[in-house]
PQR file with spaces between the fields and no chain letter, atoms N, CA, C, O and H, PARSE charges and radii, in Angstrom:
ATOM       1  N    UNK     1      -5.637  -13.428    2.606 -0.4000 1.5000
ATOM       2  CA   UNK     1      -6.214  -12.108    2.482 -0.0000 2.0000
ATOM       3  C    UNK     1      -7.655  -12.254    2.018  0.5500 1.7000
ATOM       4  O    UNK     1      -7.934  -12.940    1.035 -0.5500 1.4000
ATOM       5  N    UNK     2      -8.682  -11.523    2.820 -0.4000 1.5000
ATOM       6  CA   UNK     2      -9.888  -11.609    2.735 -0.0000 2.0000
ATOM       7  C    UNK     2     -10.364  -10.790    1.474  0.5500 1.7000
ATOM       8  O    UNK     2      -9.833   -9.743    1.102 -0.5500 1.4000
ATOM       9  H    UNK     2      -8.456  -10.965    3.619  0.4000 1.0000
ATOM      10  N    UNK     3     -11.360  -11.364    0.910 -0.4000 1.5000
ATOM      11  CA   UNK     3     -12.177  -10.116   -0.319 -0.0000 2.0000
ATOM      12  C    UNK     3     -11.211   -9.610   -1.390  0.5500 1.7000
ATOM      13  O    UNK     3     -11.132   -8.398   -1.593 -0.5500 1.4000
ATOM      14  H    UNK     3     -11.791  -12.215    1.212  0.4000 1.0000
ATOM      15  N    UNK     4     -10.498  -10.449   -2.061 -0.4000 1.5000
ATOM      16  CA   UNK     4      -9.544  -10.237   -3.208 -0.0000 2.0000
ATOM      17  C    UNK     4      -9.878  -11.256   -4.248  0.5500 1.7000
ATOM      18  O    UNK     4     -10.550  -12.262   -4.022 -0.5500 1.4000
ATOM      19  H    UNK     4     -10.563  -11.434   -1.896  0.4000 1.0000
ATOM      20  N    UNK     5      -9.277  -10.874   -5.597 -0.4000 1.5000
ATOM      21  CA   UNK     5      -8.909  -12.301   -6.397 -0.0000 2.0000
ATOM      22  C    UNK     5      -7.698  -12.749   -6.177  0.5500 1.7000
ATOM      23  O    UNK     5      -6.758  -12.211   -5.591 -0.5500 1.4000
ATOM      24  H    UNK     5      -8.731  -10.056   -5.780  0.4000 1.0000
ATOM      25  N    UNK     6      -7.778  -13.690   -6.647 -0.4000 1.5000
ATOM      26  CA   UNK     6      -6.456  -14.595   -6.935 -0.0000 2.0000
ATOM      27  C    UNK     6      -5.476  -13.937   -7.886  0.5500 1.7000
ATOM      28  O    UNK     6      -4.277  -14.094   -7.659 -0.5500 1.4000
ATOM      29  H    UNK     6      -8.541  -14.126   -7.123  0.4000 1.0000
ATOM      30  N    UNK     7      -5.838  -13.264   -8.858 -0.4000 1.5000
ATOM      31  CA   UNK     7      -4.855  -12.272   -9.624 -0.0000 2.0000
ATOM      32  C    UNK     7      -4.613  -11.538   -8.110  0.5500 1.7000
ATOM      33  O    UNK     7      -3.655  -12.047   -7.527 -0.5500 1.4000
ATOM      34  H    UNK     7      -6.813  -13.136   -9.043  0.4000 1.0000
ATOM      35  N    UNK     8      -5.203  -10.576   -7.439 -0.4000 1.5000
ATOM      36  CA   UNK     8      -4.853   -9.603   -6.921 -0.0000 2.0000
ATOM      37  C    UNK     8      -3.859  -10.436   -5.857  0.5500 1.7000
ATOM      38  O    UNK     8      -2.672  -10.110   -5.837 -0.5500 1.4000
ATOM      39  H    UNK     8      -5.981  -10.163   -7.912  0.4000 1.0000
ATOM      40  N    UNK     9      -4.204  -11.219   -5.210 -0.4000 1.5000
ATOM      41  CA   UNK     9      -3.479  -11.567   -3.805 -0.0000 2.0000
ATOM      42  C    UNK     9      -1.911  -12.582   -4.703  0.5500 1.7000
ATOM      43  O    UNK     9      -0.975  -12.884   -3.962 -0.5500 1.4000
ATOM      44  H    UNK     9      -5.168  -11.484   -5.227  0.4000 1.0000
ATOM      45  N    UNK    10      -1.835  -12.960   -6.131 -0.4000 1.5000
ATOM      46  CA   UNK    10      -0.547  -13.313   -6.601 -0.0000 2.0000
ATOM      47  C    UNK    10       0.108  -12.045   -6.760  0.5500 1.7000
ATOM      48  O    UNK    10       1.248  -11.981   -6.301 -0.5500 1.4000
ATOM      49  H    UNK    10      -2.595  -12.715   -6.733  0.4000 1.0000
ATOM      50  N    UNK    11      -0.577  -10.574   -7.556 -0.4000 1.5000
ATOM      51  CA   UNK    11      -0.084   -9.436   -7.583 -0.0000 2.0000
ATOM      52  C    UNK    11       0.666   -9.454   -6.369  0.5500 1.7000
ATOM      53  O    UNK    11       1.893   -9.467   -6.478 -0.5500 1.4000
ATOM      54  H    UNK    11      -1.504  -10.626   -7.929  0.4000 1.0000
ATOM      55  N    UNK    12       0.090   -9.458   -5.090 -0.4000 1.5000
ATOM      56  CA   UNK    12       0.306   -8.639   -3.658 -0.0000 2.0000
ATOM      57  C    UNK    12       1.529   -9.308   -3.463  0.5500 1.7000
ATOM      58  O    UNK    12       2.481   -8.574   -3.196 -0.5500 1.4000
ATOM      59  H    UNK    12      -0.906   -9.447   -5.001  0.4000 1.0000
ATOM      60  N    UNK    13       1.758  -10.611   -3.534 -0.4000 1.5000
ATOM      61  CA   UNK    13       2.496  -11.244   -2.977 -0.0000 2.0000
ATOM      62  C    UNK    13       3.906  -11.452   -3.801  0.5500 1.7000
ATOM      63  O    UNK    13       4.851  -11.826   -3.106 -0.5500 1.4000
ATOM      64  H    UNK    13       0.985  -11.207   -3.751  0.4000 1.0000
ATOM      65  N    UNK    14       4.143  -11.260   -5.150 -0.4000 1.5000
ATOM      66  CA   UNK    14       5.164  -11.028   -6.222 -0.0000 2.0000
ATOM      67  C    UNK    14       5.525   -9.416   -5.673  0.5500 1.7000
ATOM      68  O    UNK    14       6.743   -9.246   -5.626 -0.5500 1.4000
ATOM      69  H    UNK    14       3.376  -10.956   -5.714  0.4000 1.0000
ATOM      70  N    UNK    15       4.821   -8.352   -5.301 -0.4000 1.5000
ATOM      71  CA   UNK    15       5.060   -7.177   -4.908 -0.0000 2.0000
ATOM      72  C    UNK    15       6.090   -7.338   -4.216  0.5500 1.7000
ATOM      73  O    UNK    15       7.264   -7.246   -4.574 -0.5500 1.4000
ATOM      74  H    UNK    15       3.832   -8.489   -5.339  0.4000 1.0000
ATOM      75  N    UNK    16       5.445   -7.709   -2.690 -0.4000 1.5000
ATOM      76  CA   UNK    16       5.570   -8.217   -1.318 -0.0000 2.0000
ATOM      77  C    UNK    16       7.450   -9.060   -1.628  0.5500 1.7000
ATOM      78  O    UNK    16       8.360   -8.452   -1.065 -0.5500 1.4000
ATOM      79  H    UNK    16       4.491   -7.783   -2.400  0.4000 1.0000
ATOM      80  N    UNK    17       7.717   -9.890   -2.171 -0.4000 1.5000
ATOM      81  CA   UNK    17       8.820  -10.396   -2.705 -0.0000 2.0000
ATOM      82  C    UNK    17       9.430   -9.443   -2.665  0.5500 1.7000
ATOM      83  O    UNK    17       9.905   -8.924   -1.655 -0.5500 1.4000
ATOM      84  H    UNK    17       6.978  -10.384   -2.628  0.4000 1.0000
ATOM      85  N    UNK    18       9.537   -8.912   -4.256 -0.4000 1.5000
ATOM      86  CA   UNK    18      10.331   -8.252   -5.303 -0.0000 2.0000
ATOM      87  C    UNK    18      10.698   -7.009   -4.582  0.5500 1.7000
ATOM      88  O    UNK    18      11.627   -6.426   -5.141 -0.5500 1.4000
ATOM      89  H    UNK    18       9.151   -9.334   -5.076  0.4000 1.0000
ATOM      90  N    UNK    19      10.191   -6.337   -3.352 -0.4000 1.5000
ATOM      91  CA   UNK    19      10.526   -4.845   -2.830 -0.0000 2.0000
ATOM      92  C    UNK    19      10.793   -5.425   -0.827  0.5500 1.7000
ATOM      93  O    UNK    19      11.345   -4.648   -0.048 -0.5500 1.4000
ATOM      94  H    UNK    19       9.437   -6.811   -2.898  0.4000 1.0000
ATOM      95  N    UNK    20      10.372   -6.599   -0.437 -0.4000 1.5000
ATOM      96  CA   UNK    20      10.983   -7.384    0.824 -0.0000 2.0000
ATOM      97  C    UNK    20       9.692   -6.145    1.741  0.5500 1.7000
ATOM      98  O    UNK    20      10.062   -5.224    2.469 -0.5500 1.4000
ATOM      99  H    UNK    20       9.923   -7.231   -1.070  0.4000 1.0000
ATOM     100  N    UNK    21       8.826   -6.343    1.557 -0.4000 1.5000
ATOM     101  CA   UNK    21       7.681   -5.783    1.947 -0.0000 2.0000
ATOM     102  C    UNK    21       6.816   -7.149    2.412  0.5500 1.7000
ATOM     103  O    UNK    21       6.586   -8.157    1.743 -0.5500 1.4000
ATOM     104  H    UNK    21       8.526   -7.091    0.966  0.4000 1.0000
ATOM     105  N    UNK    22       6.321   -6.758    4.116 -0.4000 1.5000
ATOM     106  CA   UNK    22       5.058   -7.418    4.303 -0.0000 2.0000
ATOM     107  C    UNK    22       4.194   -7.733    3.685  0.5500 1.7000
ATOM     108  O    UNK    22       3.893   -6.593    3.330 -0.5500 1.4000
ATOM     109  H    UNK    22       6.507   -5.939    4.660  0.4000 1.0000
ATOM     110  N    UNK    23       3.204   -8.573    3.029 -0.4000 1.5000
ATOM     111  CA   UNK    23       2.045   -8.678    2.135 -0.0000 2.0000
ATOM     112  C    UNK    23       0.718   -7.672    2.719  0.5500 1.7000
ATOM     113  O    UNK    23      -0.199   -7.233    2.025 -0.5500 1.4000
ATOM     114  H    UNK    23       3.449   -9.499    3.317  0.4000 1.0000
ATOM     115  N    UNK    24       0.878   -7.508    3.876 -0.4000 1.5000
ATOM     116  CA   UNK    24       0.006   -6.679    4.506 -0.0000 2.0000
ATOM     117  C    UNK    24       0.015   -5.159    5.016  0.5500 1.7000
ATOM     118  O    UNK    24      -0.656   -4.475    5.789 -0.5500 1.4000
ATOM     119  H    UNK    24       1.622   -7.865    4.440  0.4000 1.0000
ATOM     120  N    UNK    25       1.323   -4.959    4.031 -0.4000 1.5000
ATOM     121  CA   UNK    25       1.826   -3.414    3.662 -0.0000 2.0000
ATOM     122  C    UNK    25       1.851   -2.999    2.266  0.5500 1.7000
ATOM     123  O    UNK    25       1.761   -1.852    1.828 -0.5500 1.4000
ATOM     124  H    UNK    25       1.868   -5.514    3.403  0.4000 1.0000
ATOM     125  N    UNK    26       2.023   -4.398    1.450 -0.4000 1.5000
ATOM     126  CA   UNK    26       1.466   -3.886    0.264 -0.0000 2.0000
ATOM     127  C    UNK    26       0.091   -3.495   -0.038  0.5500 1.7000
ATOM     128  O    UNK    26      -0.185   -2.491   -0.695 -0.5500 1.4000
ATOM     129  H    UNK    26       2.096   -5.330    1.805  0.4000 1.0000
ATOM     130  N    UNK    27      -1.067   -4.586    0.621 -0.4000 1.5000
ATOM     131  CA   UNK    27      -2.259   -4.252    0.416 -0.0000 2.0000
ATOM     132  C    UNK    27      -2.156   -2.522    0.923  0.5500 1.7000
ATOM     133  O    UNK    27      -2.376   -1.607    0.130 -0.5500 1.4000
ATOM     134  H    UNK    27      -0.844   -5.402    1.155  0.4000 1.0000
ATOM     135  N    UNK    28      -1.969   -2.414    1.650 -0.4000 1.5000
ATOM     136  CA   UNK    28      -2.613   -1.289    2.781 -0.0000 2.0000
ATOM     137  C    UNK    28      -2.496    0.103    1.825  0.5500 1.7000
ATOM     138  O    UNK    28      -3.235    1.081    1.705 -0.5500 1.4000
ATOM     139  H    UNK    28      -1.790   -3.158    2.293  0.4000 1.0000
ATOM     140  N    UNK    29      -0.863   -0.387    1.033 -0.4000 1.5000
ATOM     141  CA   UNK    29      -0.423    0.673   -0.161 -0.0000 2.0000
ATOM     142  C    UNK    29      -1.941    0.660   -0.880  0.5500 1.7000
ATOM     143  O    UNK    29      -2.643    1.526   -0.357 -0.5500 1.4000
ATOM     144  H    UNK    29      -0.263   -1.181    1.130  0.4000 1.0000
ATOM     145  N    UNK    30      -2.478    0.091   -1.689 -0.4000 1.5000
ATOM     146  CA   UNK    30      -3.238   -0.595   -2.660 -0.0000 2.0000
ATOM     147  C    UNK    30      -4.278    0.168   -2.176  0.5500 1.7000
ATOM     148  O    UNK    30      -4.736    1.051   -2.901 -0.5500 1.4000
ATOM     149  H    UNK    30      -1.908   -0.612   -2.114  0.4000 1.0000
ATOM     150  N    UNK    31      -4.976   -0.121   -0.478 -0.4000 1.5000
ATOM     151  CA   UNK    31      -6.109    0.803   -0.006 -0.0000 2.0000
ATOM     152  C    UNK    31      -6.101    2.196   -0.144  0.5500 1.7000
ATOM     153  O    UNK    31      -7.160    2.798   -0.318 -0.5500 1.4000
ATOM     154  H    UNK    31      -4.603   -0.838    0.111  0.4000 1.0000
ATOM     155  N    UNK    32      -4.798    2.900   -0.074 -0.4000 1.5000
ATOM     156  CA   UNK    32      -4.733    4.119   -0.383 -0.0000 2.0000
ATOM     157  C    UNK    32      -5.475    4.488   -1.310  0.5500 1.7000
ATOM     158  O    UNK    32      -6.098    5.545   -1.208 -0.5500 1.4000
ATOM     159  H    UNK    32      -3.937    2.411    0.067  0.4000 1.0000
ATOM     160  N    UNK    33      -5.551    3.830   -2.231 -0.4000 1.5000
ATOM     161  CA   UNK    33      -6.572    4.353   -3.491 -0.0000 2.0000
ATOM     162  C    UNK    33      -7.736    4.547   -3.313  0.5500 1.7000
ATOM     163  O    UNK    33      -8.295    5.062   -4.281 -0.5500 1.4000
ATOM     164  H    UNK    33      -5.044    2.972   -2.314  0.4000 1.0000
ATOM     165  N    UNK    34      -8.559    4.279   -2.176 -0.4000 1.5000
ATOM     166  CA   UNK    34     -10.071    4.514   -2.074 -0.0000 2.0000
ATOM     167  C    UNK    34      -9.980    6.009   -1.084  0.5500 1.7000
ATOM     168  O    UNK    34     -10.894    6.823   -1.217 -0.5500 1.4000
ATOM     169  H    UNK    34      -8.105    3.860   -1.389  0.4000 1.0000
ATOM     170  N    UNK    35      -8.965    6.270   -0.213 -0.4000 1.5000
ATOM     171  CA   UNK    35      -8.529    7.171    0.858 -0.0000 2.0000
ATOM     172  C    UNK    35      -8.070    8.952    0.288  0.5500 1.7000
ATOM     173  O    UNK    35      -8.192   10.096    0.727 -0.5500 1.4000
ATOM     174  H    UNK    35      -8.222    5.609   -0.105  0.4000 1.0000
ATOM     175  N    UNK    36      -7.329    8.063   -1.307 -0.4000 1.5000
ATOM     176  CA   UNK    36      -7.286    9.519   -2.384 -0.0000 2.0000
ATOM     177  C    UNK    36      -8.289    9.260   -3.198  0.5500 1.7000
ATOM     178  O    UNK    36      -7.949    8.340   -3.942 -0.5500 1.4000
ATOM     179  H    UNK    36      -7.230    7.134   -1.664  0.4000 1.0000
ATOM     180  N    UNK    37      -9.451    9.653   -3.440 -0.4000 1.5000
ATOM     181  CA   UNK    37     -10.206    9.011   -4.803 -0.0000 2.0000
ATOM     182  C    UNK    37      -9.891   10.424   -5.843  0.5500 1.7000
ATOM     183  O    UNK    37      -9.950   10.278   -7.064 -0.5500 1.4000
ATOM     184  H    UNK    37      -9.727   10.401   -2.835  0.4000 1.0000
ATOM     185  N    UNK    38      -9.557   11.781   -5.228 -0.4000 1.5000
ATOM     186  CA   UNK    38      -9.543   12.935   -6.430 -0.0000 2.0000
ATOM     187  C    UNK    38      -8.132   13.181   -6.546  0.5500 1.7000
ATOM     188  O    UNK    38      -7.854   14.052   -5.722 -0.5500 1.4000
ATOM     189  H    UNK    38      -9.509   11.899   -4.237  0.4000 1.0000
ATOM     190  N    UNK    39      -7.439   12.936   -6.978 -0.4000 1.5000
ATOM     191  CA   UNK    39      -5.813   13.458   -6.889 -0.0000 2.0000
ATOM     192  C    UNK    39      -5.743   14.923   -7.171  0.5500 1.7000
ATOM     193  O    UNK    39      -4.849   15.536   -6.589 -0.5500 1.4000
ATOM     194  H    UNK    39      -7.665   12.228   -7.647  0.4000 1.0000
ATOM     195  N    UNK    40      -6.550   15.596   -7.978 -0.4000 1.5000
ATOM     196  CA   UNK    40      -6.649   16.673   -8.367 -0.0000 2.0000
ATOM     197  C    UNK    40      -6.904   17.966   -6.998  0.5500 1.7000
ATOM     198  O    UNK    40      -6.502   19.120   -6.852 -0.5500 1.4000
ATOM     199  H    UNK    40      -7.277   15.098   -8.451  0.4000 1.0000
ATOM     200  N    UNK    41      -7.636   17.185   -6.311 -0.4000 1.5000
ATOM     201  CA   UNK    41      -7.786   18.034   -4.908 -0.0000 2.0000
ATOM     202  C    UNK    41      -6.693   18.578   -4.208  0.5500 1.7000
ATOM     203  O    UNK    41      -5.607   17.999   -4.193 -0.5500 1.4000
ATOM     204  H    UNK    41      -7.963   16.247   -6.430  0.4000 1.0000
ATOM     205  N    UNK    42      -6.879   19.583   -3.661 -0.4000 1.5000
ATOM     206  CA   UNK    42      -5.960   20.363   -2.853 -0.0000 2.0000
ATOM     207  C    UNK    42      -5.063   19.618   -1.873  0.5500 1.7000
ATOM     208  O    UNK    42      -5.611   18.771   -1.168 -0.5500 1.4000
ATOM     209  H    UNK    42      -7.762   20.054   -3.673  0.4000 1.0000
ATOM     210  N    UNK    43      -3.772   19.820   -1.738 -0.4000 1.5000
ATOM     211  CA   UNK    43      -2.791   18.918   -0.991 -0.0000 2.0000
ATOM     212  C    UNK    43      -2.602   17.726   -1.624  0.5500 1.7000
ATOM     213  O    UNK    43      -1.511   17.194   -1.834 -0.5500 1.4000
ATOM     214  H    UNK    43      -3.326   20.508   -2.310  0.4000 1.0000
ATOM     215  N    UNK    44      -3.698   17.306   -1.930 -0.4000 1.5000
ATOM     216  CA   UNK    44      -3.710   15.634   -2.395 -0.0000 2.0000
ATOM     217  C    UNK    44      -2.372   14.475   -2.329  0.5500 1.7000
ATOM     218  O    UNK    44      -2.154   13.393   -1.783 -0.5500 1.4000
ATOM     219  H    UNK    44      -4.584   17.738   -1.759  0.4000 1.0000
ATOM     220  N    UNK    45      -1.727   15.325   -3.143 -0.4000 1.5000
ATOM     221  CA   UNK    45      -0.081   14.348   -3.685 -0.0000 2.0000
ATOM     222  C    UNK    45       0.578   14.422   -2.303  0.5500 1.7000
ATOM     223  O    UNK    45       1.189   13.435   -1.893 -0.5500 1.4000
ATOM     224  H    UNK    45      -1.904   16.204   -3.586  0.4000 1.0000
ATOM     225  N    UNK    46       0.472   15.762   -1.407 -0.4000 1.5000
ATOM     226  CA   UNK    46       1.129   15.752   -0.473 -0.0000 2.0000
ATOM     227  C    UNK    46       0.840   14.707    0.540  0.5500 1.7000
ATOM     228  O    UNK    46       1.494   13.808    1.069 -0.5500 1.4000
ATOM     229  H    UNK    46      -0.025   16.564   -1.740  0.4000 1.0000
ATOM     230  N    UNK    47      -0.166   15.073    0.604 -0.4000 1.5000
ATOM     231  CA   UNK    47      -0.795   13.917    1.684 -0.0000 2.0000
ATOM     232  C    UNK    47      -0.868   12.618    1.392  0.5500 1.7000
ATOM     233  O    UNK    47      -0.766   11.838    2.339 -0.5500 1.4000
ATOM     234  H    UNK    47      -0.698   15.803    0.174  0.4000 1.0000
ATOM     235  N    UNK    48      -1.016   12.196    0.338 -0.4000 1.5000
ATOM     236  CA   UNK    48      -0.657   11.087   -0.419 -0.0000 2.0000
ATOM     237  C    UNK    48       0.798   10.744    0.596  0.5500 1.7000
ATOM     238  O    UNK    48       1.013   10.242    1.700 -0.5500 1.4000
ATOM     239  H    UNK    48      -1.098   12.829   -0.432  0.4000 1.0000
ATOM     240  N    UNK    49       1.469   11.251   -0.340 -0.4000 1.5000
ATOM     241  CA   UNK    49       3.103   11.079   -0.076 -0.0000 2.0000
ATOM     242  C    UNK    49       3.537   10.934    1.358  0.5500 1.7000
ATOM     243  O    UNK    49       4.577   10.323    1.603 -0.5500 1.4000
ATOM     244  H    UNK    49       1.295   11.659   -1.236  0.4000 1.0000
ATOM     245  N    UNK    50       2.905   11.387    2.194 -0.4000 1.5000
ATOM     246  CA   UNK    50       2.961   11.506    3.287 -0.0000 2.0000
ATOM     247  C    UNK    50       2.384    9.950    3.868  0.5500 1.7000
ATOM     248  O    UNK    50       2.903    9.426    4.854 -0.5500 1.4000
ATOM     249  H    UNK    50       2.060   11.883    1.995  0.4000 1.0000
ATOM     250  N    UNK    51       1.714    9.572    3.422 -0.4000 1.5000
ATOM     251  CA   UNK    51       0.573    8.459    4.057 -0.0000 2.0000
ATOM     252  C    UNK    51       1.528    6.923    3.233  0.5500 1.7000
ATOM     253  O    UNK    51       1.521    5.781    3.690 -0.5500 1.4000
ATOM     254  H    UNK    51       1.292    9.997    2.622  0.4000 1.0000
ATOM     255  N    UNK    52       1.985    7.214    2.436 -0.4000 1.5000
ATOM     256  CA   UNK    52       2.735    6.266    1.421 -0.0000 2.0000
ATOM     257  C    UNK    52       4.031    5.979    2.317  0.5500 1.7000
ATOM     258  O    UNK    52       4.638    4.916    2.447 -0.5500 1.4000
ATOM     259  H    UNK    52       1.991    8.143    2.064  0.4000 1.0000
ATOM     260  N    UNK    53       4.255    7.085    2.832 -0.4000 1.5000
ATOM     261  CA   UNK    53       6.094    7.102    3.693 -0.0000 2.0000
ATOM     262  C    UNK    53       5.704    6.590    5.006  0.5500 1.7000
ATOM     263  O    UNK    53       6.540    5.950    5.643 -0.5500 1.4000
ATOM     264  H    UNK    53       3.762    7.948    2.726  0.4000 1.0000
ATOM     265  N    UNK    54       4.457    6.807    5.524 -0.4000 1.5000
ATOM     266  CA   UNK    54       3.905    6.136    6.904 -0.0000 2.0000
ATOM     267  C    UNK    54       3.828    4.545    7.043  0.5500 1.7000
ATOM     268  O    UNK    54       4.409    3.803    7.835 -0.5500 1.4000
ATOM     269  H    UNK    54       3.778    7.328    5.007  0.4000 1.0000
ATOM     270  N    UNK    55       2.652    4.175    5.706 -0.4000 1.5000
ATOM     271  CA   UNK    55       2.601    2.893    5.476 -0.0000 2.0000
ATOM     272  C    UNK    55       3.656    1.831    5.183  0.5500 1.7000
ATOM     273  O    UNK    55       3.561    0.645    5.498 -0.5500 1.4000
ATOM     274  H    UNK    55       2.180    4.777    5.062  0.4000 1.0000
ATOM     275  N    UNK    56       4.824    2.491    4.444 -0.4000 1.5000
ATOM     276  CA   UNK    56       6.306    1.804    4.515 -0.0000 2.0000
ATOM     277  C    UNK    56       7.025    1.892    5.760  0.5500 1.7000
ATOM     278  O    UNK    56       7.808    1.022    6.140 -0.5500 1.4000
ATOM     279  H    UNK    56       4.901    3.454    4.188  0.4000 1.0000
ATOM     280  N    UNK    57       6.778    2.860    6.343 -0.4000 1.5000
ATOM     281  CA   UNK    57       7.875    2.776    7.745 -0.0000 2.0000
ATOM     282  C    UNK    57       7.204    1.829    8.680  0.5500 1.7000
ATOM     283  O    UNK    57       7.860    1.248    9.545 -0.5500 1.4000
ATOM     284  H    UNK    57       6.142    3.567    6.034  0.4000 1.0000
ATOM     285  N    UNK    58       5.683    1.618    8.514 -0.4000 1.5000
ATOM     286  CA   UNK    58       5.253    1.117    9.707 -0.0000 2.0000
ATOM     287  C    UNK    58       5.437   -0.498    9.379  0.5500 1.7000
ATOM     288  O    UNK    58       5.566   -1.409   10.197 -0.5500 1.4000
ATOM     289  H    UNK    58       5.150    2.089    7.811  0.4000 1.0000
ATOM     290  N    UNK    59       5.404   -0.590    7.594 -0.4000 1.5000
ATOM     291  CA   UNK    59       5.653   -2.269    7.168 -0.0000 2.0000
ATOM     292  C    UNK    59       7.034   -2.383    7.426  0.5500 1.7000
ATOM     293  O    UNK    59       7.339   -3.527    7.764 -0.5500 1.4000
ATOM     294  H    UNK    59       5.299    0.150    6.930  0.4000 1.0000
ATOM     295  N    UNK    60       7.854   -1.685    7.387 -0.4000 1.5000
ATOM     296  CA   UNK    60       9.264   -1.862    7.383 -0.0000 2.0000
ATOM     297  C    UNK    60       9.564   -2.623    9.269  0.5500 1.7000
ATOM     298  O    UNK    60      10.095   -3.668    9.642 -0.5500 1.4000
ATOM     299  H    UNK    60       7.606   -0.756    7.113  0.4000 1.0000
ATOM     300  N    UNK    61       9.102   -1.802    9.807 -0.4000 1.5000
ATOM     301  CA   UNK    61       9.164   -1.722   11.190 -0.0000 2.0000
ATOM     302  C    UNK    61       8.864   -2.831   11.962  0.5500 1.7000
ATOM     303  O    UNK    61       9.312   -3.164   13.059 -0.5500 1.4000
ATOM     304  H    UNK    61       8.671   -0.952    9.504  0.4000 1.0000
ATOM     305  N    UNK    62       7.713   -3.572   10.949 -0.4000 1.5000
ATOM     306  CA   UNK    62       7.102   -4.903   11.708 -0.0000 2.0000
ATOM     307  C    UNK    62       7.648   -5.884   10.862  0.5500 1.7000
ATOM     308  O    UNK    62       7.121   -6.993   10.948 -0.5500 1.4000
ATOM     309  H    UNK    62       7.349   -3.301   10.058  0.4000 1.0000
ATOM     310  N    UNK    63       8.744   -5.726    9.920 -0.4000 1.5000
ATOM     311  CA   UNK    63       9.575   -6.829    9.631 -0.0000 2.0000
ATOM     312  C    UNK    63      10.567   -7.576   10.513  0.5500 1.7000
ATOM     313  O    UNK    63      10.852   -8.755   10.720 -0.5500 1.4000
ATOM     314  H    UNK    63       9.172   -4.825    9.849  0.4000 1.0000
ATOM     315  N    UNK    64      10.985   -6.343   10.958 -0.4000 1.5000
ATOM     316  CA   UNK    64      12.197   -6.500   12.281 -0.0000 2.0000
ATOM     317  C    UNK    64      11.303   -7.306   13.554  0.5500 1.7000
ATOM     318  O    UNK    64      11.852   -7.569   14.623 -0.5500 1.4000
ATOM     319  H    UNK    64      10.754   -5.385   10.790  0.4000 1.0000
């Protein structure tokens, strides 16, 4: 994984383990955070939640 630390990409990958998640579905979780930067904003959580259930179905999907 490009442009990380070494804390972050051991984080990703103990994640990635512990929940049987792609390493490249955890990051993508992780990017979400620049995609919500105000949580406080209108819809926010929804859309959040929404984008969180996408990014798992689509890591789930490319496990198989």
């Amino acid at each position: 994984m490009s442009n990380i630390s070494e804390a972050e990409d051991k984080l990703i990958e103990r994640v990635s383990r512990e929940f049987e998640l792609p390493p490249v579905t955890v990051q993508a979780l992780l990017d979400l955070e620049s995609e919500f930067p105000n949580m406080s904003a209108r819809s926010a959580k929804s859309r959040l939640t929404r984008r969180v259930e996408e990014v798992i179905s689509a890591g789930l999907g490319s496990k198989d």
